[in-house]
N, C-alpha and C positions, 0 to 999 in steps of 0.2 A: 764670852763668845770668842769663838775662834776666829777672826776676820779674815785670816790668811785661806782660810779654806770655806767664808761666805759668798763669796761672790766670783762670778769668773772675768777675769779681765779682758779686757778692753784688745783686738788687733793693733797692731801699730805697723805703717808699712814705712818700711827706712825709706831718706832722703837719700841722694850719694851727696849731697853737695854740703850737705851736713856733716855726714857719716864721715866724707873723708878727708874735714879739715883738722891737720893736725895740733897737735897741745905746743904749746910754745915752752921751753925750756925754763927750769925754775930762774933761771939765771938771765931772761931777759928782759929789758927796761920796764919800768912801769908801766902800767898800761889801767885803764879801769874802762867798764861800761855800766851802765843805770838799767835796774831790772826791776821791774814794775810786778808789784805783789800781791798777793792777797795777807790780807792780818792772820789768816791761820798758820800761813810758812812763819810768819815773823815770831808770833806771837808763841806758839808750840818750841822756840827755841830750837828748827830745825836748821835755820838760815846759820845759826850761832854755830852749828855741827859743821855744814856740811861747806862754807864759802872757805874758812882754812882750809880745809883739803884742796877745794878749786884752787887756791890760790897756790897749793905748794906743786899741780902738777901743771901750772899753765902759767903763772906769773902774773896773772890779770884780778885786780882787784873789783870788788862786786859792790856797787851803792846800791840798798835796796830801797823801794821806795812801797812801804807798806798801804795798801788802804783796798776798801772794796773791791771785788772781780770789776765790776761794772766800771767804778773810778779810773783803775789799773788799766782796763782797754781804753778807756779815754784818752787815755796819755800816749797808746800807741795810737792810737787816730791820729792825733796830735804830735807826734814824732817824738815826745819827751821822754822817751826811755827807747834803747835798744833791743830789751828782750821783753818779753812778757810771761809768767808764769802764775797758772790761776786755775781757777777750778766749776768754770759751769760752760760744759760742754756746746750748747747749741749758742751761748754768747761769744764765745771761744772760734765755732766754725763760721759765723757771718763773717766774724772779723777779716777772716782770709778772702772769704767769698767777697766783699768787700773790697779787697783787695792793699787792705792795711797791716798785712802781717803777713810773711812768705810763706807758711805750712807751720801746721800744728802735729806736735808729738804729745803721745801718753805717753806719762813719765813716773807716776804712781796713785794711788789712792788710797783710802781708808774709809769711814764715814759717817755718820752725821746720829748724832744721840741724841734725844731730849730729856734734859734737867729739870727735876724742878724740886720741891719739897719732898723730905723724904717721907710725909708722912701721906704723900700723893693726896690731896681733899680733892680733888676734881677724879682720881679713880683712873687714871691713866695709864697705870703699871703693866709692861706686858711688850707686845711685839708686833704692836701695828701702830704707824704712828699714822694714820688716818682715823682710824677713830681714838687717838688718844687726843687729836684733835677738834675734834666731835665734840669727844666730852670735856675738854676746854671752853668750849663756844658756848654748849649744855651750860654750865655751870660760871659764866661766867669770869672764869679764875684769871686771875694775875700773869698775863704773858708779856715777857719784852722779846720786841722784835727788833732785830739789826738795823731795818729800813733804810740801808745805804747803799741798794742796788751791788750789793758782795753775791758771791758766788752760794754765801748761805741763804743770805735770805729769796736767792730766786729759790732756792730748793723750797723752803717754807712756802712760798708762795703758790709753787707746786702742789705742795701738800694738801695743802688750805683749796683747792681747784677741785684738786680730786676729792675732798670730804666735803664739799659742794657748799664753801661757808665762806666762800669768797666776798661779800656782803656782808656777812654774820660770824664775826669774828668772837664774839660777847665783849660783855663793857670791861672786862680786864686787861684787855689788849693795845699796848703800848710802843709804838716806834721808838728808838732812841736814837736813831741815825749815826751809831756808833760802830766802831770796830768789835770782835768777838769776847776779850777780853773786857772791855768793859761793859759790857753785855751781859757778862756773866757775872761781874761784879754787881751791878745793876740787880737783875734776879737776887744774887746773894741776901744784898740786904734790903729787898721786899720782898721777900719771899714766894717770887713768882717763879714762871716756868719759863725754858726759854733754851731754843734748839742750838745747837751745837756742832762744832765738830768735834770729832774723838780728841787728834790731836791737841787743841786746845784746853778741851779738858782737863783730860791728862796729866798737861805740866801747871793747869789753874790752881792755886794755893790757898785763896779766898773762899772758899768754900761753904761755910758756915754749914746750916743745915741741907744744902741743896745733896741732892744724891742723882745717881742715872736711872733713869727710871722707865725711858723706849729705847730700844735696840735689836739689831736682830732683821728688820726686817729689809727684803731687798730693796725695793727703793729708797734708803738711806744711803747707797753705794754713792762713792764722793771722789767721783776722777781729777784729777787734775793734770794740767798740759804745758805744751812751753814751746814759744813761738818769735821767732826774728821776726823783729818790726820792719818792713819793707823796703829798701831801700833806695825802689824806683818812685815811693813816696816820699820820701825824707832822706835824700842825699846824705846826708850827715851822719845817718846811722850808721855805729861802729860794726860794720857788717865780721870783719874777722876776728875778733874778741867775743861778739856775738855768739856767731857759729862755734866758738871753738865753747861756749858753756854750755850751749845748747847738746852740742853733741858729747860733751862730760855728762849733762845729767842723763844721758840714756844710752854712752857706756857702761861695760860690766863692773870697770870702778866706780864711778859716777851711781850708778845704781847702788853696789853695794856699801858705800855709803850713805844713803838713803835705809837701808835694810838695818843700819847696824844701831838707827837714832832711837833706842829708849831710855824709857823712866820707869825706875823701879821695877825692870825687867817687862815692862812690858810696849810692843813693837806701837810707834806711834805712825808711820808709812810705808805701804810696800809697793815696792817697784813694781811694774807691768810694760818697763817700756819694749821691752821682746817678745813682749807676749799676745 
């Protein structure tokens, strides 16, 4: 599948206060901010791509702190991190509304596949993942679930609403309360099924017999955002290191380093934040 031309992106309307904080020169003092993550940036080896670049046009060093969307907003409630970058949009918008996070940009996406056995026993093969979820519950099969309130598994949870099995999951369905990666590890070696993002995928090496098996379909689409932690709630927030990554990743460099992150030639994010 061609993802670049599945789905249509996301509006994004510019900040100026963002838009026109300048990059800091490669050559000035050290500087760092804490950017609170979801496990797909970390764990897809995008963050590995894309923070040397940050770092050679701004001079500000990036500590990420990987864990569920849900966790990740926690911390900005909590003031413990300066930026926030994550991926489930209506968790994403209270946050502001809220009023613990300045404004949210789209910054790119991809989205969300289901793994499981390649030899599919539950019959799930195809391009709906509502009823490939159906016939999970149907037959009982072997699912591991994220269940650490991440930006994946609200998608799942989605899922599972609208195939109206929100109650009836079948008796193969298992939380781990784990990041994506060992989620997928997990599945590996029980041979269960278990959603995904592309990106992680992608660069996952443990593989065993699992293969992709749902994709394709439009509600899979997996935006993700990035938002200044507030700093009329948390004084301390490094508001101009902040802004100045913030408005990196949704310049046309900042993007197009996003654009240029694959494996084995194939694109594992695409920008939408102009779009």
């Amino acid at each position: 599948m061609k993802l670049g031309m599945s789905f249509k992106p996301l509006a994004l309307m510019r900040y100026a206060m963002v838009a026109t904080v300048p990059l800091a020169s490669v050559g000035a003092s050290a500087q760092s901010i804490v950017v609170a993550s979801t496990t797909s940036t970390e764990q897809s080896g995008l963050f590995a791509h894309l923070l040397p670049e940050f770092k050679k046009a701004s001079g500000v060093d990036v500590k990420v702190v990987a864990q569920g969307t849900g966790q990740a907003l926690d911390m900005g409630r909590r003031g413990d991190a300066d930026v926030l970058f994550v991926h489930d949009q209506a968790a994403e918008e209270k946050i502001v509304a809220d009023g613990f996070a300045v404004k949210r940009f789209a910054v790119m996406y991809n989205d969300f596949v289901l793994v499981g056995p390649k030899a599919d026993p539950a019959k799930t093969r195809g391009t709906d993942i509502v009823q490939a979820l159906k016939r999970l519950s149907a037959t009982n099969a072997a699912f591991i679930s994220r269940g650490d309130k991440s930006g994946t598994h609200a998608a799942e949870l989605r899922f599972w609403k609208i195939a109206e099995s929100t109650q009836s999951k079948g008796g193969g369905y298992k939380e781990c309360g784990c990041g994506m990666g060992p989620a997928l590890n997990i599945a590996s070696s029980s041979g269960a099924y278990v959603l995904a993002d592309r990106g992680t995928w992608l660069s996952f090496r443990n593989r065993g017999d699992l293969a992709l098996l749902v994709e394709g379909d439009k509600r899979l689409f997996n935006q993700y955002g990035v938002m200044l932690v507030n700093p009329a709630r948390h004084p301390h927030v490094k508001v101009v290191d902040g802004q100045k990554f913030v408005a990196w990743l949704v310049s046309a460099p900042g993007q197009a380093v996003i654009a240029g992150y694959k494996i084995g030639g194939e694109q594992l994010f695409f920008p939408n934040a102009s779009q």
